[in-house]
DRENTORKOL-3810 file (N, C-alpha, C; in nm, 4 decimals):
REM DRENTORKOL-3810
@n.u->1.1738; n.v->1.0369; n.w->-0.0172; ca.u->1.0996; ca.v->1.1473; ca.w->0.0413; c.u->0.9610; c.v->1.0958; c.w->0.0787
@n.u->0.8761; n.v->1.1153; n.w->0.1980; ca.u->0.8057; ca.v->1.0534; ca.w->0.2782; c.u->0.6647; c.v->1.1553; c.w->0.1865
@n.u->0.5457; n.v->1.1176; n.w->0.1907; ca.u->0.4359; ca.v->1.1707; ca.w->0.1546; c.u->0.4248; c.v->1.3133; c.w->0.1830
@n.u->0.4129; n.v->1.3216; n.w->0.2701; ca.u->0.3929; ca.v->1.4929; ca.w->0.3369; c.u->0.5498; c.v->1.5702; c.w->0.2833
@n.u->0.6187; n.v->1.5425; n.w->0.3275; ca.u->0.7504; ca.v->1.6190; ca.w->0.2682; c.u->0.7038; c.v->1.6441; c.w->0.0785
@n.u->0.6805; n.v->1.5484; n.w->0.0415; ca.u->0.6557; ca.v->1.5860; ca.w->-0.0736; c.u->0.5617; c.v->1.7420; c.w->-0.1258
@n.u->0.4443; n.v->1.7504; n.w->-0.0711; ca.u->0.3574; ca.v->1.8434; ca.w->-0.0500; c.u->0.4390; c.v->2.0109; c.w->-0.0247
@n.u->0.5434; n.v->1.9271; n.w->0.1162; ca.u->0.5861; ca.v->2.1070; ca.w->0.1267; c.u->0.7401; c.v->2.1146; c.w->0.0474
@n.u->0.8053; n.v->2.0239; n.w->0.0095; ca.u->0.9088; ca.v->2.0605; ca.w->-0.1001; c.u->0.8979; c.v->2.1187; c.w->-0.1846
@n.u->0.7818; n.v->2.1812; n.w->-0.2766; ca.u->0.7248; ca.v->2.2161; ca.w->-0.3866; c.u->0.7659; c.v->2.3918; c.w->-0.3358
@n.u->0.7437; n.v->2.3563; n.w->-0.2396; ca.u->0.7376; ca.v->2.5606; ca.w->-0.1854; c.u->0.7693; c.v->2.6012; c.w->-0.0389
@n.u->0.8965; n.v->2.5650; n.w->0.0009; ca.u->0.9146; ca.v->2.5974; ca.w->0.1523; c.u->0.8448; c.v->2.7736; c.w->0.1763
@n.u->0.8302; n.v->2.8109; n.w->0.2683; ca.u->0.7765; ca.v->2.9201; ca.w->0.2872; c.u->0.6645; c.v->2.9845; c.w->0.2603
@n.u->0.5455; n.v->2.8531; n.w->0.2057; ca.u->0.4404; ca.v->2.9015; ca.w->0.0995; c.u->0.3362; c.v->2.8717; c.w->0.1934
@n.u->0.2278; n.v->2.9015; n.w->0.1522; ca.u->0.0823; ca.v->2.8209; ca.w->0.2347; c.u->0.0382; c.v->2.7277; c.w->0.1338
@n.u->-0.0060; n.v->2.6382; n.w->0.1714; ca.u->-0.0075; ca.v->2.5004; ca.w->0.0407; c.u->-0.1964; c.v->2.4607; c.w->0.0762
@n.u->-0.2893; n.v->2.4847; n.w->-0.0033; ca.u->-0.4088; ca.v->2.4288; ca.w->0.0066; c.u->-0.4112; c.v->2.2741; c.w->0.0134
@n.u->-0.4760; n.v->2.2026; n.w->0.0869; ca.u->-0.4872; ca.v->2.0333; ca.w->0.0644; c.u->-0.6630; c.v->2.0143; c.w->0.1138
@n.u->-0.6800; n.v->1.9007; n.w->0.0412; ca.u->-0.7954; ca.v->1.8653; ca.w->0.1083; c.u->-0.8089; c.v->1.7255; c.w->0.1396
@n.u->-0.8431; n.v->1.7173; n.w->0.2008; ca.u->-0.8234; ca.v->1.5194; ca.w->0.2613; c.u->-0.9761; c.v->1.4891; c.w->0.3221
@n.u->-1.0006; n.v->1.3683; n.w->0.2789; ca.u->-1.1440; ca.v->1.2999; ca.w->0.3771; c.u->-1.1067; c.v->1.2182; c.w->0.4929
@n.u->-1.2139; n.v->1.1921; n.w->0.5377; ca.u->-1.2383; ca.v->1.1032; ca.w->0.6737; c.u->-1.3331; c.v->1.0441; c.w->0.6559
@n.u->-1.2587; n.v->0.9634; n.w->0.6489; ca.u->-1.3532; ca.v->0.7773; ca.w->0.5600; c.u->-1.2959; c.v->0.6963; c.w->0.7507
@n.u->-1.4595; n.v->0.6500; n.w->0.7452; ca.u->-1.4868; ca.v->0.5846; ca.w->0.9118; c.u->-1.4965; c.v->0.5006; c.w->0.8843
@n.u->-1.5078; n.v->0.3502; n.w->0.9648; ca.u->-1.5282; ca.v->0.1782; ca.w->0.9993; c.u->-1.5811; c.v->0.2050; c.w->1.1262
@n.u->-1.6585; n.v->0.2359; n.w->1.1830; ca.u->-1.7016; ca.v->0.2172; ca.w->1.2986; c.u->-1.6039; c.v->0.3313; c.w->1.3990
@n.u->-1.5380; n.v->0.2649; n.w->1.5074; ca.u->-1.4772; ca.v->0.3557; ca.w->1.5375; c.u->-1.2924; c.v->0.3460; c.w->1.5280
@n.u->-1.3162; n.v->0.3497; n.w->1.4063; ca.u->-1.1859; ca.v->0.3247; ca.w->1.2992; c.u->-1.1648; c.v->0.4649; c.w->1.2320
@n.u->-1.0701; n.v->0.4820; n.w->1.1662; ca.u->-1.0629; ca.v->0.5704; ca.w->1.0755; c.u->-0.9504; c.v->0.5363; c.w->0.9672
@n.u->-0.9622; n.v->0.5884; n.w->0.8583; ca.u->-0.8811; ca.v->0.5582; ca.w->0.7697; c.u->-0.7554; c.v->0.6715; c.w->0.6941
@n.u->-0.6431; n.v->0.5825; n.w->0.7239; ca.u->-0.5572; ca.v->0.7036; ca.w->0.7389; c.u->-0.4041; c.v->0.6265; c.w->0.6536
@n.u->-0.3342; n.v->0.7544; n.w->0.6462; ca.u->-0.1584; ca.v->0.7010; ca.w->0.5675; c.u->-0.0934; c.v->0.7111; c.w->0.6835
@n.u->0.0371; n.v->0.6223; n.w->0.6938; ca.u->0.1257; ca.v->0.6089; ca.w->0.8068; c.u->0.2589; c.v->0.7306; c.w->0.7330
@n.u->0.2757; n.v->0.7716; n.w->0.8082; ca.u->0.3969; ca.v->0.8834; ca.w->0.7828; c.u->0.4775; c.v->0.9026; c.w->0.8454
@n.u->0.6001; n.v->0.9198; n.w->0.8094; ca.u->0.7704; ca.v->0.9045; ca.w->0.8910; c.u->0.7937; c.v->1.0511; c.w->0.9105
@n.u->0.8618; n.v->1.1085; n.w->0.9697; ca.u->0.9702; ca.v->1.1795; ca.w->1.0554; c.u->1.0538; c.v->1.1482; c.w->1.0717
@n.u->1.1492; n.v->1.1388; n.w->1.0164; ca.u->1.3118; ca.v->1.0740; ca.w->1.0653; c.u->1.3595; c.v->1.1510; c.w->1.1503
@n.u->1.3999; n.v->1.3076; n.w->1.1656; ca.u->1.4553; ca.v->1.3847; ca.w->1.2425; c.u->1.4161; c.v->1.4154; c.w->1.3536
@n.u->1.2463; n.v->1.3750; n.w->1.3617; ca.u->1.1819; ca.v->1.3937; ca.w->1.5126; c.u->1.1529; c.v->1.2321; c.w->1.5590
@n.u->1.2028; n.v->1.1289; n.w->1.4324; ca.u->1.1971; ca.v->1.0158; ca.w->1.5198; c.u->1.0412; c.v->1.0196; c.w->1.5201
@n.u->0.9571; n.v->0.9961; n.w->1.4955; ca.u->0.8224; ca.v->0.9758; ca.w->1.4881; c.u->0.7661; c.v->0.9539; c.w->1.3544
@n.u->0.6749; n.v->0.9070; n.w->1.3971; ca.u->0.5784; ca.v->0.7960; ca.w->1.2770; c.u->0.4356; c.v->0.8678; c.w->1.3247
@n.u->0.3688; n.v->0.9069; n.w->1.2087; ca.u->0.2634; ca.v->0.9997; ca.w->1.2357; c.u->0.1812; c.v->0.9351; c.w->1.1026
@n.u->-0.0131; n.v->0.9726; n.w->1.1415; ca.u->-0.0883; ca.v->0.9461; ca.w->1.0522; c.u->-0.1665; c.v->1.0317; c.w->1.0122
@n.u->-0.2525; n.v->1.0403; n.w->0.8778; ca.u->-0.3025; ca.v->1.1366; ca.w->0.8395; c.u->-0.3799; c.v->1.0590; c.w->0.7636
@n.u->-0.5485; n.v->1.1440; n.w->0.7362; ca.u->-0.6656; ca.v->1.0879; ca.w->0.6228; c.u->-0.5516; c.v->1.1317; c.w->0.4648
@n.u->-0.5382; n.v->1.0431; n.w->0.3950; ca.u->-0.5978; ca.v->1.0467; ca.w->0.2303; c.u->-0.6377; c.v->1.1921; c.w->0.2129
@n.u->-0.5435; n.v->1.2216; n.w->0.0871; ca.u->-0.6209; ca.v->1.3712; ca.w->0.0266; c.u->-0.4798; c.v->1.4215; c.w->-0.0238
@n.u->-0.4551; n.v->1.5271; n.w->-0.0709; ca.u->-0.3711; ca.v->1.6181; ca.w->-0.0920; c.u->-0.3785; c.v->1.7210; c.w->-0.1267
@n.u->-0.2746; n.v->1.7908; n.w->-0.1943; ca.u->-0.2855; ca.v->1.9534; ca.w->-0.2840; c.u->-0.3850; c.v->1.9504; c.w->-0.3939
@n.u->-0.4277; n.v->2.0864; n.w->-0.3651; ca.u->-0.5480; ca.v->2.1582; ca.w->-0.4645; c.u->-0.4909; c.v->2.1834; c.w->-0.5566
@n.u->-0.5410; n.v->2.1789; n.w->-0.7050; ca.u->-0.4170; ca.v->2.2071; ca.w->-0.7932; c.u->-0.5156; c.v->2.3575; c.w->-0.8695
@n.u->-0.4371; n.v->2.4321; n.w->-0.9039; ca.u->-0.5013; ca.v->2.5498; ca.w->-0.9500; c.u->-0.6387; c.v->2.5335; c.w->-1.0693
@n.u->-0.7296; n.v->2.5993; n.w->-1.0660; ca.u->-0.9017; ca.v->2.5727; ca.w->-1.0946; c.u->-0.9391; c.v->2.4553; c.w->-1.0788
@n.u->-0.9037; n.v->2.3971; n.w->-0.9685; ca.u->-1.0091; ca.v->2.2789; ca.w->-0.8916; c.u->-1.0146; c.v->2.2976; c.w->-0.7968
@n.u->-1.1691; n.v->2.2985; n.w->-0.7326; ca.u->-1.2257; ca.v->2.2687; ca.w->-0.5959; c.u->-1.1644; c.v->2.1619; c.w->-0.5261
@n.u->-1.1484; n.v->2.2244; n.w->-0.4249; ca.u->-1.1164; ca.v->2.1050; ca.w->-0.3360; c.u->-1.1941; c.v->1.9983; c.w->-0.3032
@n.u->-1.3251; n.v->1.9940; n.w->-0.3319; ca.u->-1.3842; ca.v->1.8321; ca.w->-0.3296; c.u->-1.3430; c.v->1.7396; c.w->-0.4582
@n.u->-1.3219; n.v->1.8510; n.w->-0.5764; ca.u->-1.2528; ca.v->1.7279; ca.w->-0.6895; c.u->-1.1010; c.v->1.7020; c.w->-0.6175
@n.u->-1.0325; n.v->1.7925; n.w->-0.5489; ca.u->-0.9336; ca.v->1.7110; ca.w->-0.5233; c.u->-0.9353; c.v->1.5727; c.w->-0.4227
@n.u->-0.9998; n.v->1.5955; n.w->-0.3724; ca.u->-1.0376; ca.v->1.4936; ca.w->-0.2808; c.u->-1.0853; c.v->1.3647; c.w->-0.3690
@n.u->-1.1781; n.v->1.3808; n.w->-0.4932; ca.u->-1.1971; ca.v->1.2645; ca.w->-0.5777; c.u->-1.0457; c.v->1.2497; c.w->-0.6025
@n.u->-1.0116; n.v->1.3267; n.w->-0.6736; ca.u->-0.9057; ca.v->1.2755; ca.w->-0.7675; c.u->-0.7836; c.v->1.2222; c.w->-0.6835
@n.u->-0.7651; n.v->1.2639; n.w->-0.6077; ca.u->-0.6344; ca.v->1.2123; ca.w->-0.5182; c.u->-0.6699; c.v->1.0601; c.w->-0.4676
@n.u->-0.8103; n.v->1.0382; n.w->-0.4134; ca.u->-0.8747; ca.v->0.8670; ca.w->-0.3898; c.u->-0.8064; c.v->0.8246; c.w->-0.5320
@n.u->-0.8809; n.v->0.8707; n.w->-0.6083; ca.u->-0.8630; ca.v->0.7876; ca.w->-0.7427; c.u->-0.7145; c.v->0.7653; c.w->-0.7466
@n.u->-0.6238; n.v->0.8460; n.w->-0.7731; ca.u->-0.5265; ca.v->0.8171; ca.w->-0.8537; c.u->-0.4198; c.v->0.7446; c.w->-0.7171
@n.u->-0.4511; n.v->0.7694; n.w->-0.5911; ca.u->-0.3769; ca.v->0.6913; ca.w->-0.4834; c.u->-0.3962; c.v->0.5305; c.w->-0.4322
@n.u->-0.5346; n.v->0.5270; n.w->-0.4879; ca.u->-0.5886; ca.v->0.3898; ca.w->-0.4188; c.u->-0.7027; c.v->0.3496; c.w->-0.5310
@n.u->-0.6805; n.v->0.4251; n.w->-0.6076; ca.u->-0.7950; ca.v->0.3691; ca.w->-0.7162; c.u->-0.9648; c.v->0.3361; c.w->-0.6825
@n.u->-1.0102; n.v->0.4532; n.w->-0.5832; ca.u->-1.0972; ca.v->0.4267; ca.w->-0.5286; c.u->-1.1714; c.v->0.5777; c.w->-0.5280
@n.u->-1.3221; n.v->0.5376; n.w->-0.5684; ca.u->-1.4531; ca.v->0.6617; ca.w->-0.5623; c.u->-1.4815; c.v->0.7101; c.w->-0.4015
@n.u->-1.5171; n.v->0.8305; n.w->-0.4129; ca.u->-1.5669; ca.v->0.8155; ca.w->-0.3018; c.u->-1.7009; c.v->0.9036; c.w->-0.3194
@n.u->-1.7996; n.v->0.8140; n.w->-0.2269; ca.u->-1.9428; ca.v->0.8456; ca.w->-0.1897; c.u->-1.9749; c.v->0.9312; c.w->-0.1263
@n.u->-2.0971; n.v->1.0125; n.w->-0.1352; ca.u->-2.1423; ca.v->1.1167; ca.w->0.0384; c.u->-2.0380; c.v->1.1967; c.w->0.0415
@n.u->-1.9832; n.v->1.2222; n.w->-0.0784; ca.u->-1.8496; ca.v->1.3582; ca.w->-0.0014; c.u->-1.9221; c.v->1.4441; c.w->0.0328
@n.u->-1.9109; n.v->1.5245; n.w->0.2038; ca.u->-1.9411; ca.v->1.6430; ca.w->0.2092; c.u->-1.8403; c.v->1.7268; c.w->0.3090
@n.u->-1.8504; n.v->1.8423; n.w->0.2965; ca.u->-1.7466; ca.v->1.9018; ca.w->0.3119; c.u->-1.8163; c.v->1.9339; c.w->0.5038
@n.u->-1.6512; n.v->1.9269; n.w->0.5652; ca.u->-1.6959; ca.v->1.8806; ca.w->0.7041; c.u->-1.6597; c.v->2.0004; c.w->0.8285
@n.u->-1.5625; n.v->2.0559; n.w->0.7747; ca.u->-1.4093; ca.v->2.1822; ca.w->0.8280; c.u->-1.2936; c.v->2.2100; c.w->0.8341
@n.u->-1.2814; n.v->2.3264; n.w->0.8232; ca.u->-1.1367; ca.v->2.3780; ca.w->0.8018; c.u->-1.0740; c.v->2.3813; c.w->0.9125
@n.u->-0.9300; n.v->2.3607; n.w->0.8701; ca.u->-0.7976; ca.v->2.3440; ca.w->0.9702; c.u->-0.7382; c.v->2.3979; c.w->0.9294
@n.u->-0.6166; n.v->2.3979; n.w->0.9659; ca.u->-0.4597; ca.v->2.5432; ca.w->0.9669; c.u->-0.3866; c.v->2.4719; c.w->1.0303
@n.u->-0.3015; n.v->2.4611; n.w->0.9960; ca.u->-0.2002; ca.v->2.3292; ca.w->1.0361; c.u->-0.0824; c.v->2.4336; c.w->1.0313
@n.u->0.0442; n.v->2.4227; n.w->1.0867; ca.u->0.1336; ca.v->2.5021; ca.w->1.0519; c.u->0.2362; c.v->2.3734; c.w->1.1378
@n.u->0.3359; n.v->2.3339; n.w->1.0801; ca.u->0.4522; ca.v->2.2320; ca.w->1.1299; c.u->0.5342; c.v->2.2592; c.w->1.0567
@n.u->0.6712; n.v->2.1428; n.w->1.1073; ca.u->0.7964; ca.v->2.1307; ca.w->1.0532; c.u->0.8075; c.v->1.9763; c.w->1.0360
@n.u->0.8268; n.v->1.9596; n.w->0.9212; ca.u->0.8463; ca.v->1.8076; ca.w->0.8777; c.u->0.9625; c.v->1.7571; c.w->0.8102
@n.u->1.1067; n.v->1.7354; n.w->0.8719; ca.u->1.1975; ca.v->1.6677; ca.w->0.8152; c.u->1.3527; c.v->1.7906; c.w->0.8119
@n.u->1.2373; n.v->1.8776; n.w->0.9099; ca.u->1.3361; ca.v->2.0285; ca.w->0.9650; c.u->1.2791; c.v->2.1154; c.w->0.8651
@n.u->1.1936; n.v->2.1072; n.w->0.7669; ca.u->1.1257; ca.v->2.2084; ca.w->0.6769; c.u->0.9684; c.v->2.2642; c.w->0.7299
@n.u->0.9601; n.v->2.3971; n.w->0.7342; ca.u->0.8793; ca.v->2.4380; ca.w->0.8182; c.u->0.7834; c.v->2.4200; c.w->0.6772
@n.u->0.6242; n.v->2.4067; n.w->0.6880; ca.u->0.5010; ca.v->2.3422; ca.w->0.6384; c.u->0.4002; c.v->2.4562; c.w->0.7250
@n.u->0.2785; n.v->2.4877; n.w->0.6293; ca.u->0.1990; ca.v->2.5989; ca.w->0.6407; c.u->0.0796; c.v->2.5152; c.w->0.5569
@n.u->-0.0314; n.v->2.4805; n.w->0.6102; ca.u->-0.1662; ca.v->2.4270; ca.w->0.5044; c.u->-0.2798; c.v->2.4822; c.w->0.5805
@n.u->-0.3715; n.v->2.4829; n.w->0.4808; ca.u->-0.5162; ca.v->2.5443; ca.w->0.4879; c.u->-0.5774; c.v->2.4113; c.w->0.4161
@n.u->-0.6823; n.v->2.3613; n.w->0.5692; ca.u->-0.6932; ca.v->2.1872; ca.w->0.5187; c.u->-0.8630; c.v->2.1998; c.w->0.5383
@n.u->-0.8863; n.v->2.1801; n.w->0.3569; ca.u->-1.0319; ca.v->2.1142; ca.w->0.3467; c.u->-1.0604; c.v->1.9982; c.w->0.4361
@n.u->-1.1288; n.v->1.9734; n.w->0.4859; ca.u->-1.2057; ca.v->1.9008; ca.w->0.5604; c.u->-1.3093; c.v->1.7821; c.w->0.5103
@n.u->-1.3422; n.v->1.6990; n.w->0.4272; ca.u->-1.4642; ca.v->1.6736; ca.w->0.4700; c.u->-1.4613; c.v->1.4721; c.w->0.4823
@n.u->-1.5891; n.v->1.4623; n.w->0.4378; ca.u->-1.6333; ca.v->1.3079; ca.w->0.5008; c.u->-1.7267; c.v->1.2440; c.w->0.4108
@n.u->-1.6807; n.v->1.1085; n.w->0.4057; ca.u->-1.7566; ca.v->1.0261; ca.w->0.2954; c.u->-1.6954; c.v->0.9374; c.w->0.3236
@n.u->-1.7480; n.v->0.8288; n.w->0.2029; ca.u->-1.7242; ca.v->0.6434; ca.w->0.1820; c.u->-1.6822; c.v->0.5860; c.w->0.0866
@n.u->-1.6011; n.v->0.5570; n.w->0.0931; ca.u->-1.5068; ca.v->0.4581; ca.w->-0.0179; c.u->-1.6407; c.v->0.4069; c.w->-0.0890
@n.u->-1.6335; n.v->0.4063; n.w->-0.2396; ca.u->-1.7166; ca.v->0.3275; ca.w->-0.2988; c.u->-1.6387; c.v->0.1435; c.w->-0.3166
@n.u->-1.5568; n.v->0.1524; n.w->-0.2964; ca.u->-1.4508; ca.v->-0.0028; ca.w->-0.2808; c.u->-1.4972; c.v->-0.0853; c.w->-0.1898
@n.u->-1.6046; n.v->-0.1057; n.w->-0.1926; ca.u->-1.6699; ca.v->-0.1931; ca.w->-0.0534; c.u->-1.5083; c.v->-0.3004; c.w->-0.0051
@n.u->-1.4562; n.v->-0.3425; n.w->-0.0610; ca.u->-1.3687; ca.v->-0.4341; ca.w->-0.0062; c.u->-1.2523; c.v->-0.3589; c.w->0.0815
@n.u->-1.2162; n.v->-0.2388; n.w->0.0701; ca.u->-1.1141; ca.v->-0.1522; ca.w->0.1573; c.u->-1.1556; c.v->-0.1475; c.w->0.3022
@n.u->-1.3203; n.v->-0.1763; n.w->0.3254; ca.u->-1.3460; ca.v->-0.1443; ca.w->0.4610; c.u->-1.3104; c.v->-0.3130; c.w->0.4943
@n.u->-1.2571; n.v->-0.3966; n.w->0.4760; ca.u->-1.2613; ca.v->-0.5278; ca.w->0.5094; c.u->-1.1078; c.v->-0.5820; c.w->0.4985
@n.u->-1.0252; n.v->-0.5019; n.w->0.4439; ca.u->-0.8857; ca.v->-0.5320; ca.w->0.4344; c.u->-0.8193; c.v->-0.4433; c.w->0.5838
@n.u->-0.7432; n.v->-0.4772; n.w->0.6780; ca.u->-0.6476; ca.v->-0.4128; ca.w->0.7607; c.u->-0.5634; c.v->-0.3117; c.w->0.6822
@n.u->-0.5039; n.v->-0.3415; n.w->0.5819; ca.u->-0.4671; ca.v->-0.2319; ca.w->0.5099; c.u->-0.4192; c.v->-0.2393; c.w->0.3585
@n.u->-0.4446; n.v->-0.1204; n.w->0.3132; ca.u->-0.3375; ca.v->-0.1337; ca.w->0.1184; c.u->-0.2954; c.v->-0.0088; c.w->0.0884
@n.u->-0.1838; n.v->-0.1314; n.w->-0.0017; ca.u->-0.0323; ca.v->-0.0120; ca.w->-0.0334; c.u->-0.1494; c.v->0.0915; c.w->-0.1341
@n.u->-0.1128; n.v->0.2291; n.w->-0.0967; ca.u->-0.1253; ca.v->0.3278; ca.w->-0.2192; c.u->0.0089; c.v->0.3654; c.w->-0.2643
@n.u->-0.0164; n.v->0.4481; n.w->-0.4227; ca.u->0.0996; ca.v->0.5106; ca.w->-0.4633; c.u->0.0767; c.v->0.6245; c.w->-0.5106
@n.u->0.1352; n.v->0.7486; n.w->-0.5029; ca.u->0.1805; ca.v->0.8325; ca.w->-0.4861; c.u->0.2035; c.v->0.8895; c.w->-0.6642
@n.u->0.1863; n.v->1.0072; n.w->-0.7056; ca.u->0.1910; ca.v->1.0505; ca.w->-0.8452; c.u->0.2945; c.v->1.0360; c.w->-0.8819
@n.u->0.4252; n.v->1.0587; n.w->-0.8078; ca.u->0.5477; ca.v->1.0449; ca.w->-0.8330; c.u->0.6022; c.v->0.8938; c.w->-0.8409
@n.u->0.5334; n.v->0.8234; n.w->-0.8094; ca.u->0.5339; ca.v->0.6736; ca.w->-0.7701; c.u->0.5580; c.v->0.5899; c.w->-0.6628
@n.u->0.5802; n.v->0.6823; n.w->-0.5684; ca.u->0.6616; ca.v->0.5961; ca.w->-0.3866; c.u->0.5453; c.v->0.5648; c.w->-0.3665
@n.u->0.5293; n.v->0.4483; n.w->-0.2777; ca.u->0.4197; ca.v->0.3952; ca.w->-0.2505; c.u->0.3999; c.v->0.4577; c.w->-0.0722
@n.u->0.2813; n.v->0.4346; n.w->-0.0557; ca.u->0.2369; ca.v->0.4304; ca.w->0.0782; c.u->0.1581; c.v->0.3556; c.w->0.1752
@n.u->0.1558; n.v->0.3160; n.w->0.2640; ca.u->0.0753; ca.v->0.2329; ca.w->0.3560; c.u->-0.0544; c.v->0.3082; c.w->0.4341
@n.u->-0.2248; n.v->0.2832; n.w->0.3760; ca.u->-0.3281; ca.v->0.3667; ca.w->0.4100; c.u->-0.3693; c.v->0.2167; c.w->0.4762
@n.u->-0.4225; n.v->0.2539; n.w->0.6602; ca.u->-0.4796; ca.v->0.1784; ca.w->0.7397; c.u->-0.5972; c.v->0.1866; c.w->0.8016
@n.u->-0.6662; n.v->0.1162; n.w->0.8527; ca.u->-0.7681; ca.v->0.1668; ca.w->0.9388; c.u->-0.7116; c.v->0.1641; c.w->1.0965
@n.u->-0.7006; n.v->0.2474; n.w->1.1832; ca.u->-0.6599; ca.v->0.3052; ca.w->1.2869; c.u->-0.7810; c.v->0.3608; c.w->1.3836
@n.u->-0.7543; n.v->0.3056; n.w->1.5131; ca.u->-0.8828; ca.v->0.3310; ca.w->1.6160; c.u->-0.8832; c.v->0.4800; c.w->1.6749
@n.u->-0.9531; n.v->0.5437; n.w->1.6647; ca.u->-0.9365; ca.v->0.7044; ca.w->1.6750; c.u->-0.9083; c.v->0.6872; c.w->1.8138
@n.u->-0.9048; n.v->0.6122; n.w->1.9025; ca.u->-0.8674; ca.v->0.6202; ca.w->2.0574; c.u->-0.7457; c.v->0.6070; c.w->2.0353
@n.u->-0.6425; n.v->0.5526; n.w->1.9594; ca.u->-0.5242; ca.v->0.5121; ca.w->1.9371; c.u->-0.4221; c.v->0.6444; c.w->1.9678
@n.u->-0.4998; n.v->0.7346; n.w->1.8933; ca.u->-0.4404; ca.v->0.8717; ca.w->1.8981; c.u->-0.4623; c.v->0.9645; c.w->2.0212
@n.u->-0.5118; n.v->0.9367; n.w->2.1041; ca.u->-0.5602; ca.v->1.0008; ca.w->2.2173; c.u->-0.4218; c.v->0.9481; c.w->2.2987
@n.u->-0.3082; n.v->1.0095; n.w->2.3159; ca.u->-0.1665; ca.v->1.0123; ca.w->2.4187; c.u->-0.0344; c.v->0.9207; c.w->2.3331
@n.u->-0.1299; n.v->0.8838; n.w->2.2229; ca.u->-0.0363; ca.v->0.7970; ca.w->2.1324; c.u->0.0220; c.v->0.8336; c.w->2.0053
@n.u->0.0309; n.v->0.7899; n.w->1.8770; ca.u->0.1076; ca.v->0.8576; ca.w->1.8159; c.u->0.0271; c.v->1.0089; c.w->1.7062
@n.u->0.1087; n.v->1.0963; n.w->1.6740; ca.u->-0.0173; ca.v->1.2135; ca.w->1.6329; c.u->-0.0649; c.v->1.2179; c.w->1.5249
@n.u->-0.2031; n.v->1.2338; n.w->1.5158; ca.u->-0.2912; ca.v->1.2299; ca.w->1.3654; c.u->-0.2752; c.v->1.3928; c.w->1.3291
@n.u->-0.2116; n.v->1.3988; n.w->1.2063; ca.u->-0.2461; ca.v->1.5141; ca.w->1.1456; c.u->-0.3398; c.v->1.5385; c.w->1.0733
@n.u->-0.4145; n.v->1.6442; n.w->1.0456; ca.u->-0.3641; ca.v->1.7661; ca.w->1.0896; c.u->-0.4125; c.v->1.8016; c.w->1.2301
@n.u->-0.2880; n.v->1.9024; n.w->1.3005; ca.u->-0.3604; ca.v->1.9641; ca.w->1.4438; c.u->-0.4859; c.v->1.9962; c.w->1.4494
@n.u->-0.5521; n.v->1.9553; n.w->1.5233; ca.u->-0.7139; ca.v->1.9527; ca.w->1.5462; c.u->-0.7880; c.v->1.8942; c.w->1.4806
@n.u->-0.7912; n.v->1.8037; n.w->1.4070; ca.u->-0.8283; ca.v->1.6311; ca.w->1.3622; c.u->-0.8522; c.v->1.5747; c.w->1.5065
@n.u->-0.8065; n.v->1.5218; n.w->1.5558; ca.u->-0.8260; ca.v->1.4528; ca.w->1.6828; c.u->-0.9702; c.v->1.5355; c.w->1.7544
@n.u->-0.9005; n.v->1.6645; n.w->1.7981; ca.u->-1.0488; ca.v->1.7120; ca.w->1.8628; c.u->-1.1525; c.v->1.7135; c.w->1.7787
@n.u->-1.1699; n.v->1.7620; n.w->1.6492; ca.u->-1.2548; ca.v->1.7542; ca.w->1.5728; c.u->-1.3448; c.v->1.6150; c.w->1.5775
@n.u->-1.2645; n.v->1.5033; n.w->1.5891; ca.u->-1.3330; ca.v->1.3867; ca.w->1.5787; c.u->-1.3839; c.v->1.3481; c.w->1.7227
@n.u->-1.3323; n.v->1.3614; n.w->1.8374; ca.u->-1.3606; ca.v->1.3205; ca.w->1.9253; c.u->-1.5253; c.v->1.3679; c.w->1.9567
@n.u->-1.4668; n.v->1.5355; n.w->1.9756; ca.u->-1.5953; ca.v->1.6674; ca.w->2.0318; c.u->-1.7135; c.v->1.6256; c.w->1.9041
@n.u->-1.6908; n.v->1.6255; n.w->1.8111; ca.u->-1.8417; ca.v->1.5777; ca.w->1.7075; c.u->-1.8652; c.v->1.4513; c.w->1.6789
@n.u->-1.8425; n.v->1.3654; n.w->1.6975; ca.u->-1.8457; ca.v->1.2018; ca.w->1.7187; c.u->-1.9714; c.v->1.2105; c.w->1.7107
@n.u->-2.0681; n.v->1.2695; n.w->1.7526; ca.u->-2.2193; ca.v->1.2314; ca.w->1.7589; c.u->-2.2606; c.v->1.2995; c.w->1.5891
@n.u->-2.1547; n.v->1.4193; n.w->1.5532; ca.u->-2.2316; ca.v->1.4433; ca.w->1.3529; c.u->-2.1634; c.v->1.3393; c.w->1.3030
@n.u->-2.0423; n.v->1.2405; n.w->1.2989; ca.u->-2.0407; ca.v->1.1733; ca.w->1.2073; c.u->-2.1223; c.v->1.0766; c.w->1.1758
END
């Protein structure tokens, strides 16, 4: 079961809180590679996940760095909300997506092309740095409106 499927298996039909950052390299971004088998597509997304009940979504955002990649993160601040609503693997998916932006305290992650993370359950994953132009007609960064978000404010990050 692919990262994101994991998230909405827990509760088909539910709205699922997540919060994820947007950790930059210039004009890079740092993101997980994610499968689709049934739509045949390979899709990317920032680091982050589910809010777990009495935590803020900026501790989730620590804690998910931590326990995925073993990594702090700096300057978290909270950036905007998204609403994502898809189907991933033929299972329809509903999120309300914290937003925000900061820096790996891992100085060496901004200097590696990429490293395996793993997953609470234990599947591992592949987190890259990816050129935000990449996604402009090419393959899709989730969540819907990530892309514009980054493009149209490029001058606040």
């Amino acid at each position: 079961m692919n990262y994101e499927l994991n998230l909405i298996s827990q509760g088909p039909g539910k709205i699922r809180a997540i919060a994820i950052c947007v950790i930059c390299r210039g004009d890079d971004i740092f993101v997980f590679e994610g499968r689709d088998e049934q739509k045949d597509e390979t899709f990317y997304r920032p680091l982050g996940g589910a809010i777990e009940f009495g935590e803020y979504s900026a501790q989730a955002v620590q804690r998910e760095f931590r326990e995925e990649i073993g990594s702090e993160i700096e300057q978290l601040r909270f950036w905007h909300t998204l609403e994502n609503m898809f189907i991933l693997e033929g299972i329809p998916g509903h999120k309300i997506v914290f937003v925000y932006r900061g820096r790996l305290a891992g100085k060496s992650i901004y200097e590696q092309p990429f490293i395996l993370g793993t997953e609470d359950n234990g599947q591992s994953f592949k987190a890259m740095w990816k050129a935000t132009a990449d996604f402009e007609g090419g393959p899709p960064l989730y969540p819907d409106g990530l892309l514009e978000l980054l493009t149209t404010r490029a001058a606040n990050l």
